[in-house]
N, C-alpha and C positions, 0 to 999 in steps of 0.2 A: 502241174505248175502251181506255187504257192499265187500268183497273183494271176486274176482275172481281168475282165478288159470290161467284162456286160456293164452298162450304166447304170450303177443301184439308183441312181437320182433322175427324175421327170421331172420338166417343167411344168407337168400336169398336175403334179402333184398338190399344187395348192388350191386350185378348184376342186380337184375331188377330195381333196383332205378337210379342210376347211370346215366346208358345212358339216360334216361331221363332229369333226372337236366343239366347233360353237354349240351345237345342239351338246354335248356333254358338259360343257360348261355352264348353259343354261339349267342344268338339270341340278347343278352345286349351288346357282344363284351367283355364277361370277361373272365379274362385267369384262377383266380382263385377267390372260393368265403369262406370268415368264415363261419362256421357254431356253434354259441354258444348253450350250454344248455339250452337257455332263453326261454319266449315268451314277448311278447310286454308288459308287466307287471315286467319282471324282478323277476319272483317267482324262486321258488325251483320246487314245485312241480306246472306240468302243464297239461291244458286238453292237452285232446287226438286230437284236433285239431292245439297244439301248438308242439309235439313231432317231431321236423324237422329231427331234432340229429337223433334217431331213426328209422325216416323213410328213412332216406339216406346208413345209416350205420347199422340198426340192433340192436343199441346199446342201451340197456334201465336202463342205469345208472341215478342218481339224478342230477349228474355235470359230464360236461366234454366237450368236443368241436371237429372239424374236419375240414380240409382243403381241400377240395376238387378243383383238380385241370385236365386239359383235359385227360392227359394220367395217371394220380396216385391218390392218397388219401392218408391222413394222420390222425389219428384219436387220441386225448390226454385225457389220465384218470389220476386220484389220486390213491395212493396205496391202497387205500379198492375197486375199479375195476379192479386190475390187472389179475387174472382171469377171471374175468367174460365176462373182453374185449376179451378175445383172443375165449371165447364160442362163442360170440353173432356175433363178426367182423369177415369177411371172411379175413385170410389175401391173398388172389389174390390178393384183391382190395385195402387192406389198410393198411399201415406200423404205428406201435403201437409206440407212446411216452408220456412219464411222463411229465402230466398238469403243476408239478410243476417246475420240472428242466427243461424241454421243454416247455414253454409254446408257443402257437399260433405266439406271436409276434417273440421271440426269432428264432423260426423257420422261418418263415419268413425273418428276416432280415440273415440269414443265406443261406436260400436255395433258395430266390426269384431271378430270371433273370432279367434281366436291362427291361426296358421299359413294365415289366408286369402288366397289370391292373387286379387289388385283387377288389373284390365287397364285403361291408358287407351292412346289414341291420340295419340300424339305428334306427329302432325302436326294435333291440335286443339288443343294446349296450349303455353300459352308457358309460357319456367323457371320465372317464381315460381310457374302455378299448379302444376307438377310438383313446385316444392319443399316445396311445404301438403301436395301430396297424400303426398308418400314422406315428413315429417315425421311427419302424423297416420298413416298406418297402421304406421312403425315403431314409436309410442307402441302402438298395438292391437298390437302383433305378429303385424303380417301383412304382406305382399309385394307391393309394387306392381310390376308389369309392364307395360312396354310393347310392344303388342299390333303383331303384322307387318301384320296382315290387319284391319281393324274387323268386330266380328260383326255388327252392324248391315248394314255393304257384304255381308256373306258373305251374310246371312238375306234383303235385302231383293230381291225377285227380279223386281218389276216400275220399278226404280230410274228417274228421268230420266237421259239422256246429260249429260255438262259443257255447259254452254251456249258456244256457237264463233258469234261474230256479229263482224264485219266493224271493226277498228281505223281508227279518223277521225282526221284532225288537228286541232286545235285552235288555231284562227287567232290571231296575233297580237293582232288586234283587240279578241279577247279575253282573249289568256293575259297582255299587256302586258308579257311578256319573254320572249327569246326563249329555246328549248331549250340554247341552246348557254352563253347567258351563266348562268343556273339550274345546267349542270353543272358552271360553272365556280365557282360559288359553294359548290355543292359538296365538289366536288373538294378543296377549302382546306381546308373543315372539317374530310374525311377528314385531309387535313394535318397540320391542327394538333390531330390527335388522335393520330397518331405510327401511322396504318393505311394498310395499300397499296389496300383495297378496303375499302368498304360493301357489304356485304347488306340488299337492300330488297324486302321482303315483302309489306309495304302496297300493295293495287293502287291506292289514292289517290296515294300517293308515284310509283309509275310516273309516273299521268296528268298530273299536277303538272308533274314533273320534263321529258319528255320535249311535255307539250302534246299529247298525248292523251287522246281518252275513246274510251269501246265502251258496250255495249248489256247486259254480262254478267252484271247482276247489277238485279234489278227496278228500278225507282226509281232509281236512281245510275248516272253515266253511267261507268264500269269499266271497263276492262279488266282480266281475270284474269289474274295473272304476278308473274315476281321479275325482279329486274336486280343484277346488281353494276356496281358503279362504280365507276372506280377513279381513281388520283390524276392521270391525266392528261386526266383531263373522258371517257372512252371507255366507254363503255357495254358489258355485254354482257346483251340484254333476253332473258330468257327467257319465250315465250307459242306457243302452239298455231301452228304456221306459219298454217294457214288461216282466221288473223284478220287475216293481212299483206295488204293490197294494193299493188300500186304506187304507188299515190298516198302509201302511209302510209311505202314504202319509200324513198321521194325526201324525202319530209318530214323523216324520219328522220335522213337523211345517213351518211356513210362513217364516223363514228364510234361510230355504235350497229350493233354487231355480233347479230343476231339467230337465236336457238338455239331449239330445240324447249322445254318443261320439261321434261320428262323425263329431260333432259343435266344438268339442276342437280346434282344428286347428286357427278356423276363427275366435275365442275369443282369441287365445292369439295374433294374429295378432294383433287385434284392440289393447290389449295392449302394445304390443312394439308401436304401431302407437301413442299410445297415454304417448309411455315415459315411464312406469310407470317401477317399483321398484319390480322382480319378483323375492322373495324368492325360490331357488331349490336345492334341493340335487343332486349334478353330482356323486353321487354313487345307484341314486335308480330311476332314469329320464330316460327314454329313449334317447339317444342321438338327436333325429330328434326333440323332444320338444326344449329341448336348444337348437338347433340350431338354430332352427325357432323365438324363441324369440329374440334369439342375433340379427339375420339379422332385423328382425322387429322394433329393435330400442328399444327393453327393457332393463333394466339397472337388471343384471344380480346379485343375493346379493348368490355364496355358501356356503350352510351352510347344515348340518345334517336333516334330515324331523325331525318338530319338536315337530312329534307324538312318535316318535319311542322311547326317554328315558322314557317320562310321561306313555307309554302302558307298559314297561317293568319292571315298580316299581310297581309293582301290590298295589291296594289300602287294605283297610282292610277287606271291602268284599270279595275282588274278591280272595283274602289269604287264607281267611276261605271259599269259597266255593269249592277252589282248595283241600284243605283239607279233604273235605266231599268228595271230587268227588274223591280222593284215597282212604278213607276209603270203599264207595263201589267198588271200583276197585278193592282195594285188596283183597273181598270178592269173586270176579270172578275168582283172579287169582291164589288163595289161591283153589280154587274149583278144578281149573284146573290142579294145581299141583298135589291136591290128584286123582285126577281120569287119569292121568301119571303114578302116583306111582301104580293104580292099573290095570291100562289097558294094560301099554307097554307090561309087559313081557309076556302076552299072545300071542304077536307077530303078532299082527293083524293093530297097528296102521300105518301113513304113517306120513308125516308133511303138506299134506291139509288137513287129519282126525286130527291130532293135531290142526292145526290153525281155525279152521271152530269149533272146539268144544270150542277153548278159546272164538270165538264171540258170540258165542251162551251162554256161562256163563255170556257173558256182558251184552249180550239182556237181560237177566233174568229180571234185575234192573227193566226194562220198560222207564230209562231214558237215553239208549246208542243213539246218534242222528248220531254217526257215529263211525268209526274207526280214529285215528289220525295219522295211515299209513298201508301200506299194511306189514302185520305182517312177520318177518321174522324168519321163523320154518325152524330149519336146523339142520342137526343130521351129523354125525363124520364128510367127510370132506368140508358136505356143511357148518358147520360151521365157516370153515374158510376164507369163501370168507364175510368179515363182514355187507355189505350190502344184500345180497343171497335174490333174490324171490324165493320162491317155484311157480313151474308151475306144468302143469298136465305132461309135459314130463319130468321134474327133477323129480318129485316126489320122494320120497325113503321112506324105512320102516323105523322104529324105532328099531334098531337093541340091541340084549343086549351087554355089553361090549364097547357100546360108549358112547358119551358125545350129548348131543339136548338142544342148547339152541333158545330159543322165546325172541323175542324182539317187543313187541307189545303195542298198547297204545288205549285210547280211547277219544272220544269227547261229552263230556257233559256240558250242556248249565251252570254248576257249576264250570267247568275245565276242563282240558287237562291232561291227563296222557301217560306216556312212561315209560316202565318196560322191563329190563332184566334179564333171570335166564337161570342159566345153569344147566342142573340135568342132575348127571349120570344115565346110562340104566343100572342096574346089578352093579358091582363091578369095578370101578375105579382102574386104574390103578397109581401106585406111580408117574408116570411121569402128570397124567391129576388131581392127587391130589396137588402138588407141587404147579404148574403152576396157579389152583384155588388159591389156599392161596397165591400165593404170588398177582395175581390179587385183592383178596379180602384186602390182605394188603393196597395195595396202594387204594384201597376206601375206607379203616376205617382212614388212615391217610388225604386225604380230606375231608373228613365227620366229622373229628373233627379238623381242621384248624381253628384258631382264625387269626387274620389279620385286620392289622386300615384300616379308609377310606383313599381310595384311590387307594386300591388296587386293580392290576387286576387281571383279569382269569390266564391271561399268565404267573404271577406269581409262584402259585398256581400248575399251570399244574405236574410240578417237582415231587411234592408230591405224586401225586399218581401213578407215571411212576418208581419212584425209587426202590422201593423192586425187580423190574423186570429188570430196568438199572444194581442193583450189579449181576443180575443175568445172563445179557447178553443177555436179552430179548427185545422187545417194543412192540407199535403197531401203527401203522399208521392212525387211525383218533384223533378225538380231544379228547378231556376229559370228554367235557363236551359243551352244548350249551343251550341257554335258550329256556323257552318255554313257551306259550303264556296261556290267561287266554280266554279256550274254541275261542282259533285261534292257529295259526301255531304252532306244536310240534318241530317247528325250531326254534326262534326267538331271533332278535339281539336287539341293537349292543353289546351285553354280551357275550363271551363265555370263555371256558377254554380249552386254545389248546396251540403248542407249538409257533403260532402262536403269532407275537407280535402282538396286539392290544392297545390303548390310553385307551378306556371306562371303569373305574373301576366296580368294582362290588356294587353294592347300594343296601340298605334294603328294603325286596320285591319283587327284582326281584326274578327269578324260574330258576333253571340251573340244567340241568342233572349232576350225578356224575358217570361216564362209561366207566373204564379205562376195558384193555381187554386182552388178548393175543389170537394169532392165526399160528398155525403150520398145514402150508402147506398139504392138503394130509393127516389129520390126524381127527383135531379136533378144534372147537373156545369156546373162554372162555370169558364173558361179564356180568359184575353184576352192573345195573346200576337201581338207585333209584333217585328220584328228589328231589331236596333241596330247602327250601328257605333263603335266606341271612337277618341275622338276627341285629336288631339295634346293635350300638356299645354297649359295657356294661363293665364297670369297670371289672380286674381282682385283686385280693384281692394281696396288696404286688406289683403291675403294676402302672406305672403312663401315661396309655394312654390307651381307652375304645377299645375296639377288636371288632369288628363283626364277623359271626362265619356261621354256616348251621344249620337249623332243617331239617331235613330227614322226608319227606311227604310221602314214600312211603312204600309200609306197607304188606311185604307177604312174606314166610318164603324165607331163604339160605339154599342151599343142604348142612347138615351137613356130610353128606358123602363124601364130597369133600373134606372140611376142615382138614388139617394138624395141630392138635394142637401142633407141636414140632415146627412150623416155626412160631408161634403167641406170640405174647409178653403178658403178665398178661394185660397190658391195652388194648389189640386190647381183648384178648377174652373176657373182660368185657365189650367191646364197641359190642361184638356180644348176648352176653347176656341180655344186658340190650335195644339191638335193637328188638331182640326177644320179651322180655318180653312188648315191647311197640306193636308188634304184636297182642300178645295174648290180652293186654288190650281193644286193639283195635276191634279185629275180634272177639272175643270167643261167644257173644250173636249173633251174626250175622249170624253162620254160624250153620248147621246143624248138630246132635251128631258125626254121624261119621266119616264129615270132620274136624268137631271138635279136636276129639278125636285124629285122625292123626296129624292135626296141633298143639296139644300141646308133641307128640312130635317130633315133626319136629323141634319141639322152644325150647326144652328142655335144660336147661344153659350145656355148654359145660365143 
């Protein structure tokens, strides 16, 4: 099974953690040190060698950060960990605040003592968030340092190795362009930005770029590494020699020159030494690169990595392979749903025997390469903690009279998928029927959004939060975020949240649509399908072409939840005829008498 269940996270963790890092921070002469969600890649998601967060504090969220100081600790989440911080974090040791209203810096310049020296790690932090952090402690008057050694790396004594797994090519078939013409595209941009080379950090950016993926990082098919590139399309990749094979060394070609990383360092030196003109993203860089270049005498050019818009407009292969890869998805998940519909109320099932059986419908295919996260199966009120792992110690059954929704996805060298459904156990109650329809509301009103170029996520967001704003409801993560073609189920700089962001939405890219609600103590609610942003096209009677969503994602909605007195004639005709794009979809696919259930499960309302 690609996902596990064991609890990498203890709430022991911070009493036995603790006095160890302090005793290595003592040893640097620091008063206190950051600790970001990061690793030296600046991912989301990280090995088990990079989990610092985690191993100081217990905490095994996707984002969040801690302050660890001689006599206290302070640890910051976003609203979708607010419980789950207070399960994992012992508070003896550690006092809880809100990432967003409290952030690290904020705290700091608030509660730092005059002459206290703050240690972060520079190879976790990109410039801005270095310039918050040496901002707010100069207002406290105190010293921030950047630290040689992480006391975390010094203290932690049973650490995992880097994970070293095997570099693949990434077939045309799927990449729909090839390496060489992508450098070339490139290469331009470096151009006409007036730089001899790019610094690319993102291991998204590698695998994009060059048409590779690896194994290095859970759920995302990665390679760990940097590359520069330079104006003449030529690469020089820096990753672990023994993730090279010949196969990947041919694929390659004569103009990707491949180096240890460890050599990074002493290549970009000789470039400052020699002047030169280094294109970098100071949102996606490790802080210690840029600095090193600056001192080196490099002429510093910020700008955006100038892989990340060209990966995120997916081409026309990579559109239609995304396509294929939800059409069997939704064959798994549609599977999955009926053997729910018929196992739960035997009373037998849990949410690892749920999640363990949806991967096992994916494997069927024979072309699942992996999971695109660890699935989140959560029944009444682990529902509502919106990020929730099930572990072997939360487990819970599948109770009748609640609500269990999955939010899982998968990794196929044709795409990326990420799906949510929420199905009731038994008989719903008016309050968890309500609450669906009005969630489902505001995603039939994104899902049929028109909008000119230019438009962004942030926009947009409104649309699908409102049937739940007049209600007096919300929910605390985004809307929506992009997601990669067979790479990261995360990926930017696109999303929809309430979040302002610059980056319009473009034709091609892939954006979730998954608005939610979630009461405490009770129950969560999540219906999210993937979209792709569609060319502008004339509206008949309109004098400006619209872009719009096609909805790739293809497996029924619990009509049992649905309220049709709270639905308007055009939201239920937008459920009907989403339905009936199901059935067209899946009916040959699927066997009679999941079949037979699925038409009607699809049945026009």
């Amino acid at each position: 099974m690609f996902q596990t269940y064991e609890s990498k996270s203890d709430r022991n963790f911070a009493e036995k953690h603790l006095p160890l890092m302090r005793k290595a921070m003592k040893a640097q002469n620091i008063d206190a040190f950051v600790v970001p969600h990061d690793d030296e890649y600046l991912n989301e998601y990280l090995p088990e060698c990079a989990e610092r967060l985690m191993w100081v504090s217990g905490f095994s969220g996707s984002a969040g950060a801690a302050i660890i100081l001689q006599d206290h600790a302070v640890i910051f989440v976003d609203g979708r960990y607010t419980l789950q911080v207070r399960q994992q974090v012992d508070d003896r040791f550690f006092t809880y605040e809100d990432l967003i209203e409290t952030p690290p810096s904020a705290w700091i310049k608030a509660n730092a003592k005059k002459n206290m020296r703050i240690g972060y790690d520079p190879m976790l932090h990109a410039k801005g968030s270095v310039n918050r952090l040496l901002a707010a402690t100069k207002a406290a008057g105190a010293t921030l340092v950047a630290v040689v050694e992480n006391p975390i790396d010094a203290a932690w004594q049973d650490r995992p190795s880097a994970p070293v797994h095997p570099i693949k090519p990434h077939g045309l078939e799927f990449a729909g362009r090839s390496a060489e013409d992508k450098r070339a595209e490139i290469a331009e941009a470096i151009k006409a930005k007036g730089a001899d080379a790019v610094l690319l950090t993102a291991p998204h950016s590698l695998a994009w770029l060059m048409n590779i993926r690896g194994r290095d990082v859970h759920a995302t098919p990665l390679p760990l590494g940097r590359a520069l590139l330079f104006t003449d399309g030529s690469v020089q990749l820096f990753v672990d020699g023994r993730k090279i094979t010949d196969a990947v060394r041919t694929h390659l070609g004569d103009q990707i020159t491949i180096k240890e990383e460890q050599e990074l360092p002493n290549v970009l030196e000789k470039l400052g030494q020699q002047a030169k003109s280094v294109m970098i993203d100071p949102n996606l860089a490790p802080y210690k690169f840029y600095d090193q270049l600056a001192k080196a005498g490099a002429k510093l050019i910020e700008a955006p990595d100038p892989c990340a818009l060209p990966r995120a407009t997916k081409n026309a292969v990579e559109q239609q392979g995304t396509r294929t890869a939800h059409i069997r998805d939704g064959v798994a998940v549609t599977e999955f749903l009926h053997w729910i519909d018929r196992e739960a109320p035997k009373g037998h099932l849990t949410e690892i025997k749920a999640a363990e059986k949806l991967e096992e419908f994916r494997k069927a295919s024979n072309l699942l390469n992996d999971i695109s996260f660890d699935s989140i199966s959560a029944v009444a009120d682990h529902g509502a903690q919106p990020h929730y792992r099930v572990t072997i110690d939360s487990d819970k059954k599948l109770e009748q009279g609640t609500l269990y929704l999955i939010d899982s996805g998968g990794q196929y060298a044709d795409g990326t998928t990420d799906i949510t459904r929420t199905i009731a156990l038994g008989t719903p109650s008016d309050e968890m029927k309500k609450c669906y329809t009005l969630v489902l509301k505001g995603h039939i009103a994104l899902a049929t959004a028109r909008f000119p170029m230019g438009t962004t996520g942030h926009a947009l967001d409104c649309l699908a939060r409102l049937p739940l704003w007049q209600a007096g409801l919300d929910y605390d993560h985004g809307t929506g975020h992009g997601v990669g073609a067979y790479l990261g189920v995360h990926e930017g700089p696109q999303n929809i949240s309430k979040k302002a962001i610059t980056q319009p939405l473009l034709p091609g890219m892939i954006c979730s649509n998954e608005p939610g609600f979630y009461k405490q103590g009770k129950f969560g609610i999540r219906i999210e399908n993937l979209v792709i942003v569609t060319q502008p096209q004339a509206i008949e009677g309109g004098e400006r072409e619209m872009m719009g969503f096609e909805t790739i994602t293809l497996a029924p909605l619990d009509r049992t939840l649905i309220d049709t007195a709270l639905l308007s004639p055009q939201e239920i005709s937008w459920v009907n005829d989403y339905h009936a794009k199901v059935r067209d979809a899946l009916s040959d696919r699927l066997e009679a008498e999941t079949r037979d259930w699925m038409m009607k499960m699809t049945a026009p309302l």
